[in-house]
C-alpha positions in Angstrom: 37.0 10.4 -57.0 34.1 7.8 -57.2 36.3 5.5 -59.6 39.5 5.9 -57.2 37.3 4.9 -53.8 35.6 1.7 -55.5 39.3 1.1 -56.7 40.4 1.2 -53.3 37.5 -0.9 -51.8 36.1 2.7 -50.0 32.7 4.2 -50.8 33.0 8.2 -52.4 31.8 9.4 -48.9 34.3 7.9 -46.7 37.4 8.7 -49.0 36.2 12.4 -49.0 35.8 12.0 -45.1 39.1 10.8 -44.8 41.0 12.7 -46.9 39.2 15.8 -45.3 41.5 18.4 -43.3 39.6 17.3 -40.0 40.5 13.6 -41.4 42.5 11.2 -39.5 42.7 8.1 -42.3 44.3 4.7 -41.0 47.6 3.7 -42.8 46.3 1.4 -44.8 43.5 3.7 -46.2 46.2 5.6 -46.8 47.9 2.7 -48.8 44.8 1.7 -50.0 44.2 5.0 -52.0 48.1 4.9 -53.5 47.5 1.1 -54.9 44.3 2.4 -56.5 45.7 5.1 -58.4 48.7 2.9 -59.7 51.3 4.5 -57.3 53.8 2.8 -54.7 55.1 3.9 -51.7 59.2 3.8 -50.8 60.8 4.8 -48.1 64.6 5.7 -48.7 67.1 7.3 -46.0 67.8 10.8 -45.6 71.1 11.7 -47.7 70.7 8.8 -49.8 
């Protein structure tokens, strides 16, 4: 968890508060957290 908060430019603390259940992370903590662990979002329509 340290590793993939100072990948994303977050301390430990504030990932773990944000990814909490009482949590409410911004968008781009959310994107933030994917580009750190190597991943990419995509967005495709329904049925495709």
């Amino acid at each position: 968890m340290s590793q993939a908060a100072g990948d994303a430019g977050l301390s430990r603390e504030s990932l773990y508060k944000a990814l909490s259940r009482e949590g409410n992370p911004e968008f781009a903590t959310v994107m933030k957290v994917i580009r750190a662990l190597g991943l990419k979002l995509r967005l495709e329509p329904i049925g495709a």
